[in-house]
C-alpha positions as a Markdown table, in Angstrom:
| # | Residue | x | y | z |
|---|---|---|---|---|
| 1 | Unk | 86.5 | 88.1 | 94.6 |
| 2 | Unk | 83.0 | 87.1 | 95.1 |
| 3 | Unk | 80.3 | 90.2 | 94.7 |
| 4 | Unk | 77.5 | 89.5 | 96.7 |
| 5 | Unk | 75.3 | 92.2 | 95.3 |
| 6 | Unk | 74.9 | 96.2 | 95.7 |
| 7 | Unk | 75.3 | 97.2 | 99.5 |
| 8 | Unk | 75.7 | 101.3 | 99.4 |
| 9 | Unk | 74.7 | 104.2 | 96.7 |
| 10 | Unk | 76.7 | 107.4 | 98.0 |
| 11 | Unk | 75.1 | 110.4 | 97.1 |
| 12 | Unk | 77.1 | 113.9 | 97.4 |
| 13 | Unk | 75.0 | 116.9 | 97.8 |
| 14 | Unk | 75.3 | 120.8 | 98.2 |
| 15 | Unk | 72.3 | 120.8 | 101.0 |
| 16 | Unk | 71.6 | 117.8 | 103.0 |
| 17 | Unk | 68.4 | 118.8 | 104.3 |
| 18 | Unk | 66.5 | 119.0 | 101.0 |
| 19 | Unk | 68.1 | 115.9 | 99.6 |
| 20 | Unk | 67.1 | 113.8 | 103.0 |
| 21 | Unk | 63.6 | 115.1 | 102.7 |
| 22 | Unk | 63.4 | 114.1 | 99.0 |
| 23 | Unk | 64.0 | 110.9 | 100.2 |
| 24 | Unk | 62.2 | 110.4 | 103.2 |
| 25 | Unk | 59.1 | 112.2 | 102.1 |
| 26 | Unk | 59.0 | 111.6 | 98.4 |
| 27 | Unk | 60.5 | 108.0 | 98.5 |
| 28 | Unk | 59.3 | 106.9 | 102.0 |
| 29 | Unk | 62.9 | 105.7 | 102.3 |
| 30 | Unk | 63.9 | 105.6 | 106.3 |
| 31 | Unk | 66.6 | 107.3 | 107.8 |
| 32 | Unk | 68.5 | 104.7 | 109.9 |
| 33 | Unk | 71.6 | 107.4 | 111.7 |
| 34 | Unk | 73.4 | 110.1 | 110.6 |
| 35 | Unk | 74.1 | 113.8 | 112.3 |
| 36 | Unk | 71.6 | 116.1 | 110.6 |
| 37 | Unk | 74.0 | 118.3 | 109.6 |
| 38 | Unk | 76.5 | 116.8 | 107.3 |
| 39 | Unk | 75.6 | 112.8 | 106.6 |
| 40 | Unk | 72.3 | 110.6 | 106.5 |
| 41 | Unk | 71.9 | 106.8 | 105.8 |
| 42 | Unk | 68.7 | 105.8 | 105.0 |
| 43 | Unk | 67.2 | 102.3 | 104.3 |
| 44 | Unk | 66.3 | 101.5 | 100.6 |
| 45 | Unk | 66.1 | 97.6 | 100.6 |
| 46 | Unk | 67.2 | 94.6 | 103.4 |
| 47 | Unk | 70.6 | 95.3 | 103.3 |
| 48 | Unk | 70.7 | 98.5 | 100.7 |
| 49 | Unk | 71.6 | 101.5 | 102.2 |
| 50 | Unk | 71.8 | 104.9 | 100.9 |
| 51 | Unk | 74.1 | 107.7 | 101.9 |
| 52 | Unk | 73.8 | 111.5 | 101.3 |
| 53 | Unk | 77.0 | 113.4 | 101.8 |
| 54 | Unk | 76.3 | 117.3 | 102.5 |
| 55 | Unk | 78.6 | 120.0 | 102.4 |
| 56 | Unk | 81.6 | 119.4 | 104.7 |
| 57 | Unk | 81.6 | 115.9 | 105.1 |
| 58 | Unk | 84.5 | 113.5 | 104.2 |
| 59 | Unk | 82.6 | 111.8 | 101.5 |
| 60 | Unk | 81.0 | 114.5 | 99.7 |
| 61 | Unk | 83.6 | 115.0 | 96.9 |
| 62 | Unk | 83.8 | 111.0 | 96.5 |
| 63 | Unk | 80.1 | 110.1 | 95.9 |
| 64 | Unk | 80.0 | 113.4 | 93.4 |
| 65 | Unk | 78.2 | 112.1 | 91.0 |
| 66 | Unk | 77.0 | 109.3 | 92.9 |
| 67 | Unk | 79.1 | 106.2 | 94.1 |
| 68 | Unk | 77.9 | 102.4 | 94.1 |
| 69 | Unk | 79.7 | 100.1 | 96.2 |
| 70 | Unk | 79.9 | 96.4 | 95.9 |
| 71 | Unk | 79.4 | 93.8 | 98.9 |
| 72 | Unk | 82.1 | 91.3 | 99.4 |
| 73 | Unk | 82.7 | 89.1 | 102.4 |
| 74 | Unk | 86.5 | 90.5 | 102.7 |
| 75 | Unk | 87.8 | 93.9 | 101.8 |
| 76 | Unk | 91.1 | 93.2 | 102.7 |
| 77 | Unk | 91.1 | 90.1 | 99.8 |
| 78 | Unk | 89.3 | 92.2 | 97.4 |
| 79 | Unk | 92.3 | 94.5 | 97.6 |
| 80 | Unk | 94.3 | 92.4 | 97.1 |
| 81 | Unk | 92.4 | 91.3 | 93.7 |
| 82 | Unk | 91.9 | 94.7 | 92.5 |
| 83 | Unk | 96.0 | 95.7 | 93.0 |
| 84 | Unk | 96.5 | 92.0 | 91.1 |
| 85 | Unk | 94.6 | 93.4 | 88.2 |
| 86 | Unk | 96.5 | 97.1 | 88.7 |
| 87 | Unk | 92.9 | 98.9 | 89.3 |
| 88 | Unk | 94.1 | 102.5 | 91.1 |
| 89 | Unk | 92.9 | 102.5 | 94.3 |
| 90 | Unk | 91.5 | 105.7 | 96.0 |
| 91 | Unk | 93.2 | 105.9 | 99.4 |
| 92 | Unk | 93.1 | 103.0 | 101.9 |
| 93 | Unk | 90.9 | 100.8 | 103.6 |
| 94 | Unk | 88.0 | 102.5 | 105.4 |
| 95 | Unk | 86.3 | 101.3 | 108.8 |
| 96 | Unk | 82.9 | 102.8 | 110.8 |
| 97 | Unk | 81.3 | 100.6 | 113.1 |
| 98 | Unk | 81.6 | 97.2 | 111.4 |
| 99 | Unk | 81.8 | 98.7 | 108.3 |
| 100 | Unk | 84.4 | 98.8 | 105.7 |
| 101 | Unk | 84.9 | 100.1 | 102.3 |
| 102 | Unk | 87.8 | 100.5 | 100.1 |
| 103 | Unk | 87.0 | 103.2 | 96.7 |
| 104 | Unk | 88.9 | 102.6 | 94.0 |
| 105 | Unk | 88.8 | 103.9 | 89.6 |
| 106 | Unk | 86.8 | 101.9 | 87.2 |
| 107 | Unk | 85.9 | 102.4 | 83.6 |
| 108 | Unk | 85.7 | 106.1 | 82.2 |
| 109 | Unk | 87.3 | 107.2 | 85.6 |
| 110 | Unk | 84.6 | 106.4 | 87.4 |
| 111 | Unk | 84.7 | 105.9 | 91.2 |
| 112 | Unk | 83.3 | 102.8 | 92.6 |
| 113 | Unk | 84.1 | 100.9 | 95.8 |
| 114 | Unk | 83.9 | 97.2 | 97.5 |
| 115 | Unk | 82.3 | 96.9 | 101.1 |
| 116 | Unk | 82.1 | 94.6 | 103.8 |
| 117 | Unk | 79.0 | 95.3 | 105.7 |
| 118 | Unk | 78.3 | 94.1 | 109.3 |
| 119 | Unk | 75.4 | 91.9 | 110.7 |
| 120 | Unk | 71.8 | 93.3 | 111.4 |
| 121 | Unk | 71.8 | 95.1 | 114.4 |
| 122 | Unk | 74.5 | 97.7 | 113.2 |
| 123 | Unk | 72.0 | 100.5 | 113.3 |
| 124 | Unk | 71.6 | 100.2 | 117.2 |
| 125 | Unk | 75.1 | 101.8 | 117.7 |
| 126 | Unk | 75.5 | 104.3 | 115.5 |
């Protein structure tokens, strides 16, 4: 597998609304969707997104401490790598609009993940 660079820092919080205005207000960083309640993505960097995981929310437990996740062009292949070099996976293949991400254990137990993410624009429907 190719890694293209960092796409995604996943951040798991116990309040969302302090930890998104840390990082809007403090940081400048933008916040590109998210619900307000459990789950933010902000802008970091062209193509660098950060997500805060609040209390509730599917990732929260995941990106405790926080998560980094690797761009490849196929998720799919890079599984396929990672099970070829027996690295434990962490549950299957995840998809949100154009997204996908697959978590799996590195060194130390750590949790890291590969991710395909989709073509400008993505933003617009979310």
């Amino acid at each position: 597998m190719k890694i293209k660079g960092f796409s995604w820092v996943g951040v798991g919080v116990q309040a969302l609304e302090p930890a998104v205005a840390f990082f809007t207000e403090v940081l400048g960083l933008e916040v590109l969707a998210g619900d307000g309640k459990s789950v933010a993505i902000l802008s970091v960097a062209d193509g660098q997104l950060l997500e805060i995981f609040g209390p509730g929310s599917r990732g929260q437990k995941l990106t405790s401490p926080p998560a980094i996740a690797f761009e490849v062009e196929d998720v799919a292949a890079a599984k396929q790598e990672l099970l070829s070099h027996d690295v434990e996976l962490i549950g299957d293949i995840g998809s949100w609009n154009g997204f996908e991400w697959l978590y799996f254990r590195g060194p130390e137990g750590r949790i890291f993940l590969v991710k395909q993410t989709p073509p400008a624009g993505w933003e617009k429907h979310a």
